[in-house]
C-alpha positions as CSV (number, residue, x, y, z in Angstrom):
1,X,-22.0,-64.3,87.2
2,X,-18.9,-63.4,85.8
3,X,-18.1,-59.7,85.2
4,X,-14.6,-58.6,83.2
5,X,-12.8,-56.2,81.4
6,X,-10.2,-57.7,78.7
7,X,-7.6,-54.7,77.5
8,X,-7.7,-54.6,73.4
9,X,-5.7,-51.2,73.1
10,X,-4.3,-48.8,75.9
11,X,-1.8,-46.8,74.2
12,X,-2.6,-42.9,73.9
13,X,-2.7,-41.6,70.1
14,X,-0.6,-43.9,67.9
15,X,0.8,-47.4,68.3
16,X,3.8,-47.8,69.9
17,X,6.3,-49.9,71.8
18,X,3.3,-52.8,71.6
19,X,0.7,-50.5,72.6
20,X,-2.5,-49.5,70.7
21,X,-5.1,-46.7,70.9
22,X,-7.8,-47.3,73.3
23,X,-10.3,-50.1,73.4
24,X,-11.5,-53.0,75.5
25,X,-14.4,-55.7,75.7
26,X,-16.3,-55.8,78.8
27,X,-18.2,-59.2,79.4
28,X,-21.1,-59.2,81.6
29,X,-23.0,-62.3,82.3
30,X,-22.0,-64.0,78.9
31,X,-23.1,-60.4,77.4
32,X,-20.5,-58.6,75.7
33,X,-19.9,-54.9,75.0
34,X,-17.1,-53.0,73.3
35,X,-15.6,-49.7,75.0
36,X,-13.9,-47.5,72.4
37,X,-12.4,-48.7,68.9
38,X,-9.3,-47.6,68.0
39,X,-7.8,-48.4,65.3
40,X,-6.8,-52.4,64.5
41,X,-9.7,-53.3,67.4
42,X,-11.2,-55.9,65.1
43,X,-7.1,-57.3,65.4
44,X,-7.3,-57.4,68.8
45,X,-10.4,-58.9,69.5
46,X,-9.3,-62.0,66.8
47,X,-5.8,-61.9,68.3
48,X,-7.4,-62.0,72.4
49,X,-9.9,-64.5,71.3
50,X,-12.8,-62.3,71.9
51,X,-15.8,-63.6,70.8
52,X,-16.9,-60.5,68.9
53,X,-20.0,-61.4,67.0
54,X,-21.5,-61.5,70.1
55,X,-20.8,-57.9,70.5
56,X,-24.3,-56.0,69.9
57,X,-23.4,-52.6,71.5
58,X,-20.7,-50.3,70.8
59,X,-19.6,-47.2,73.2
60,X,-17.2,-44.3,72.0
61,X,-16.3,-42.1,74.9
62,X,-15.4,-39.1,72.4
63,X,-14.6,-38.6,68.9
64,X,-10.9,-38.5,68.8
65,X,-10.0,-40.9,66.2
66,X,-7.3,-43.1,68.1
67,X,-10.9,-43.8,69.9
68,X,-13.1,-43.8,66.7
69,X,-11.0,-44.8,63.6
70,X,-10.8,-48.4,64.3
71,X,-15.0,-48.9,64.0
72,X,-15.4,-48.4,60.0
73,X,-13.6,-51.5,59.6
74,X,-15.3,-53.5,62.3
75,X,-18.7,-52.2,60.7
76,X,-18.1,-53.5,57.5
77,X,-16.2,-56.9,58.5
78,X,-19.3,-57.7,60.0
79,X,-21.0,-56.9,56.8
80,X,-18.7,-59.0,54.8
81,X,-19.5,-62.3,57.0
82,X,-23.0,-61.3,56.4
83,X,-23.7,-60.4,60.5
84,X,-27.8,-61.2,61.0
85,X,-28.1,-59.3,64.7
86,X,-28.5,-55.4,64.7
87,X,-25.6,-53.2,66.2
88,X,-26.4,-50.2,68.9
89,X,-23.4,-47.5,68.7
90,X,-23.7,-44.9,71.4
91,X,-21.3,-42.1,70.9
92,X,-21.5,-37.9,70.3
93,X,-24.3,-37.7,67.6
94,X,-21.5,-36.1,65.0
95,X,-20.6,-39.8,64.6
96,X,-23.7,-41.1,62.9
97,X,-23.0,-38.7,60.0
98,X,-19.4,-39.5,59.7
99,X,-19.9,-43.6,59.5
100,X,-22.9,-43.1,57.2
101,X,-20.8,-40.6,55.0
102,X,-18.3,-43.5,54.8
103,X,-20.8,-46.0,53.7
104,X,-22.6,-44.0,51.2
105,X,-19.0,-43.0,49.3
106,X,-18.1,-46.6,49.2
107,X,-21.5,-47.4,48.2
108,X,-21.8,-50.2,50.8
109,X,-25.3,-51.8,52.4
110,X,-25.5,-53.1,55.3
111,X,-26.9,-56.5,55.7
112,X,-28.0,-56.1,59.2
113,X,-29.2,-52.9,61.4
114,X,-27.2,-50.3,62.3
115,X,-28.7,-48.0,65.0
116,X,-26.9,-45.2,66.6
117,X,-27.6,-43.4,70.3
118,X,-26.6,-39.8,70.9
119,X,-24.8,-38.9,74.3
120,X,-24.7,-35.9,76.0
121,X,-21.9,-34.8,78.3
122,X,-23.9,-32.7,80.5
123,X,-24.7,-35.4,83.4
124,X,-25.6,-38.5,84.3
125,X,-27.8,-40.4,82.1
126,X,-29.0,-44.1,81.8
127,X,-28.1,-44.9,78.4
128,X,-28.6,-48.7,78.3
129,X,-30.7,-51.2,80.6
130,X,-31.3,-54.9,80.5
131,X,-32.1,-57.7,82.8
132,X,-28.4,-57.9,83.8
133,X,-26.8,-54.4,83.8
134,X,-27.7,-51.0,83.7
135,X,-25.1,-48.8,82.1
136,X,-24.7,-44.5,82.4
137,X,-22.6,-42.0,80.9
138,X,-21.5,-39.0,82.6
139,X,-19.1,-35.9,81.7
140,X,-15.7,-36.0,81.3
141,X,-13.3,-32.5,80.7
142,X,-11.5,-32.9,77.7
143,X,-11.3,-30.9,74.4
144,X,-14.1,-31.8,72.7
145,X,-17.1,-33.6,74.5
146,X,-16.5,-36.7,76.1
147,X,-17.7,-39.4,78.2
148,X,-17.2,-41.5,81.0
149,X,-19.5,-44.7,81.2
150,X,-20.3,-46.2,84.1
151,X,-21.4,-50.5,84.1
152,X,-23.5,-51.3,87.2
153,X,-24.3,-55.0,87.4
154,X,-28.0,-55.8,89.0
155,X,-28.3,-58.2,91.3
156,X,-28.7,-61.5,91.2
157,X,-31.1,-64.1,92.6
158,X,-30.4,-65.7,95.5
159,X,-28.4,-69.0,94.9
160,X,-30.4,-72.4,96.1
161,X,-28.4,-74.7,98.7
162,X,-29.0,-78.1,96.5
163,X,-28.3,-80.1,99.5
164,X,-31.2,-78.3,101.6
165,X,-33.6,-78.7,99.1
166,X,-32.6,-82.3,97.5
167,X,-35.0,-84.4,100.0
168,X,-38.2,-82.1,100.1
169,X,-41.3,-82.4,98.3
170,X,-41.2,-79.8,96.3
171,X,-41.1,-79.5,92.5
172,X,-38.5,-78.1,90.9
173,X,-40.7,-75.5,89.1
174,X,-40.4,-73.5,92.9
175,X,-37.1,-73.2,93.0
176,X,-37.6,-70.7,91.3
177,X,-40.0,-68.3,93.5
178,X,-37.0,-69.7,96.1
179,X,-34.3,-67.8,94.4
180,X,-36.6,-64.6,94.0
181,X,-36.8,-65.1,98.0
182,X,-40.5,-66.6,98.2
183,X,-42.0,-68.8,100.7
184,X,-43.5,-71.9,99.1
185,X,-45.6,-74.7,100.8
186,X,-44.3,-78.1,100.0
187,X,-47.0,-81.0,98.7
188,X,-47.8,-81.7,102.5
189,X,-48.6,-78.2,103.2
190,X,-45.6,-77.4,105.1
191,X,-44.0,-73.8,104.1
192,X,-40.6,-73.7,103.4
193,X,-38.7,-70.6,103.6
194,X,-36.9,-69.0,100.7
195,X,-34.6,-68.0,103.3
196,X,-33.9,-71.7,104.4
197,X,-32.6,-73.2,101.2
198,X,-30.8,-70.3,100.0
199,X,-27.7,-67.6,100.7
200,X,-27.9,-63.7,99.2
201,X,-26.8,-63.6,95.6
202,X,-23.1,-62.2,95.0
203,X,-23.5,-58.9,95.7
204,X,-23.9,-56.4,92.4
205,X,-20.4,-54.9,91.0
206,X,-20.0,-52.1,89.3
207,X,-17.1,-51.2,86.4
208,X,-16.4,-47.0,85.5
209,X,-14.3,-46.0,82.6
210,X,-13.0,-42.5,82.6
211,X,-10.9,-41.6,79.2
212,X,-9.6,-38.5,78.1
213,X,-9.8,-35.9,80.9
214,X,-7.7,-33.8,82.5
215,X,-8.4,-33.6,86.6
216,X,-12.1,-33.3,87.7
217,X,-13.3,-34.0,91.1
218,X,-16.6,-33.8,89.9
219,X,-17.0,-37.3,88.5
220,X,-16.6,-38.4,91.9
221,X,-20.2,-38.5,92.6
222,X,-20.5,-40.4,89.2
223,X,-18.2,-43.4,90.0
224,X,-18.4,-43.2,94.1
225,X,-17.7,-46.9,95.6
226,X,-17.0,-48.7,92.3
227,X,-15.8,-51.7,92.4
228,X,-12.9,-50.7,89.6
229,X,-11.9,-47.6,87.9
230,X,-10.3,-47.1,84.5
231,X,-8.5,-43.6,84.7
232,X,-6.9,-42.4,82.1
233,X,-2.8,-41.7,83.5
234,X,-1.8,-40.4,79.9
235,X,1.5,-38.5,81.7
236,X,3.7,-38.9,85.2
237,X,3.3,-35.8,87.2
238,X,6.2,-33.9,86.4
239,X,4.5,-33.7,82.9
240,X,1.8,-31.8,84.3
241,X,1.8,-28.9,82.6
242,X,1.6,-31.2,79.4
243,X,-1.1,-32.8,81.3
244,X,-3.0,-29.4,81.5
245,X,-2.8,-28.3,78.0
246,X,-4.2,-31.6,76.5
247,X,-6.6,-32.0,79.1
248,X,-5.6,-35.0,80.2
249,X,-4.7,-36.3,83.4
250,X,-1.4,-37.7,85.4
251,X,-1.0,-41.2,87.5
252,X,-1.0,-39.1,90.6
253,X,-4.1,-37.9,89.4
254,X,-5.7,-41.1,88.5
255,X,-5.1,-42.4,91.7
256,X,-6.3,-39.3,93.9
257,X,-9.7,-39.4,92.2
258,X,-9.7,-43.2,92.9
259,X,-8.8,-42.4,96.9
260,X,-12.2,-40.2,96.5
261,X,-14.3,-42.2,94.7
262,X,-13.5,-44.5,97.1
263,X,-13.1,-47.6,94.2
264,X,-11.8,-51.0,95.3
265,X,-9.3,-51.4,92.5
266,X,-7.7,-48.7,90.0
267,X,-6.7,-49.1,86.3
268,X,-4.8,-47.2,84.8
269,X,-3.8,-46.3,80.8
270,X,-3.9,-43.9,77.8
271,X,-0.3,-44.4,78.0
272,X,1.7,-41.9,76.4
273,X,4.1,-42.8,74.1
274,X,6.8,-41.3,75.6
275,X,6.8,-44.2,78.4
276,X,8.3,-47.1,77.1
277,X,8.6,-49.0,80.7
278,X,4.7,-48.4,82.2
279,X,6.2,-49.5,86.0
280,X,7.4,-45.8,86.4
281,X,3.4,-45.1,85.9
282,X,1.9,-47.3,88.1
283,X,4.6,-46.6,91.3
284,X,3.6,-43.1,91.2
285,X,0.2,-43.8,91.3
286,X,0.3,-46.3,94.4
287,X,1.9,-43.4,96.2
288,X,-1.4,-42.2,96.2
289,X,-3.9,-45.0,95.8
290,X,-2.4,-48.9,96.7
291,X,-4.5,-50.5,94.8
292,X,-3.3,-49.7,91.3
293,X,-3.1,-51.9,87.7
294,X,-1.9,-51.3,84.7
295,X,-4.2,-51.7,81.8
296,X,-1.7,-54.3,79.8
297,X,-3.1,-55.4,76.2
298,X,-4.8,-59.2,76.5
299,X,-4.7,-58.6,80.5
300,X,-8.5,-60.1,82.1
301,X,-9.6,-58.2,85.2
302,X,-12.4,-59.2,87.6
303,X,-14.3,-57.1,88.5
């Protein structure tokens, strides 16, 4: 089951040098899901080859607008090319008045259903579950409320050895009950064991993206052995008074709260604009944490 993150936009605040404000496409299974829309996403997911009418839900970590201001357009490009599916945003409840205040003035109807979610930034919550994924959000320190998410893939079934199962006489309706790890009795009464014929499914992954926050140990217990981190590393270290002020956080920082957490693999961005070469970014971070990306526009990662 594949399980990805493509980068759309990983620039903090304005556009530059290449960069673009924050957004990125998350695919799960075949099931897509959009983190963030800064401005020009809908761009990014035509000029990445995201498939984005298959995106049904939205998540907007806060409502700063280089993570916001790219959604009105999405909204109503979907409108245009008459989008039949409904759309889930979830995002700080302000922003279900602001997109419908934008939609009344420009006296525009909707030719599918909009439906919005309310976060809260006071601890974890499941906000989202299906039969592939379960996904949380949990606080963030910032200036305004804002959240991280957290993506935790379910497991799987376990996967069927064809070649074990090829010459028994079974039907291929068990295979089934197999893969859910039931013992079936073949059509001369022998049992076969689920355990047999198959091997454990791939073991669940999990994906946690932290935006906009200045230093906080606390989300550790959020994000604790994920398989890989987005960290916001909007400044270098020697910025981090700058860092402090904003409340945002550093690439050392980044990385210390991914040595905590304990994550497999870090990702880093929010990229000030005041970096033009990101390779400064990343070095300081490995100093802390080896296991360090950057977050480069139309870069895949596996999860």
């Amino acid at each position: 089951m594949n399980f990805d993150v493509t980068i759309l936009g990983s620039n903090s605040a304005i556009s530059e040098h290449g960069r673009h404000p924050t957004a990125q496409a998350i695919n799960i299974s075949n099931q897509l899901f959009l983190m963030d829309c800064g401005e020009g996403t809908q761009e990014r997911l035509l000029q990445y080859k995201v498939k984005w009418f298959s995106i049904n839900h939205i998540f907007i970590s806060h409502l700063h607008g280089d993570h916001y201001f790219g959604l009105i357009g999405l909204i109503t490009t979907y409108n245009l090319l008459k989008r039949k599916q409904s759309l889930t945003i979830f995002a700080p409840a302000q922003l279900k008045d602001i997109v419908e205040l934008q939609l009344s003035v420009s006296n525009t109807m909707l030719c599918y259903e909009l439906n919005f979610v309310a976060t809260k930034d006071d601890d974890l919550h499941k906000v989202f579950e299906n039969d592939q994924v379960e996904i949380f959000s949990f606080p963030l320190i910032h200036r305004i409320p804002t959240t991280g998410f957290l993506f935790k893939q379910k497991e799987g079934e376990r996967r069927l050895l064809i070649e074990k199962v090829a010459d028994l006489d079974i039907d291929k309706s068990d295979y089934k009950l197999l893969k859910q790890g039931v013992d079936i009795t073949d059509k001369k009464g022998n049992t076969v064991k689920a355990q047999d014929v198959t091997e454990a499914a791939r073991a669940a992954r999990s994906y946690a993206f932290c935006s906009d926050t200045m230093y906080n140990e606390n989300i550790v217990e959020y994000i604790k052995d994920v398989d890989l981190l987005y960290h916001e590393a909007t400044y270098l270290h020697d910025s981090l008074d700058r860092a402090i002020q904003t409340k945002h956080s550093t690439a050392l920082q980044a990385a210390q709260i991914a040595k905590k957490a304990n994550a497999t693999k870090l990702l880093i961005g929010h990229f000030s604009s005041r970096y033009y070469h990101l390779s400064i970014l990343q070095d300081e971070a490995k100093t802390a944490f080896e296991n360090v990306e950057l977050a480069i526009e139309g870069e895949v990662f596996s999860v």
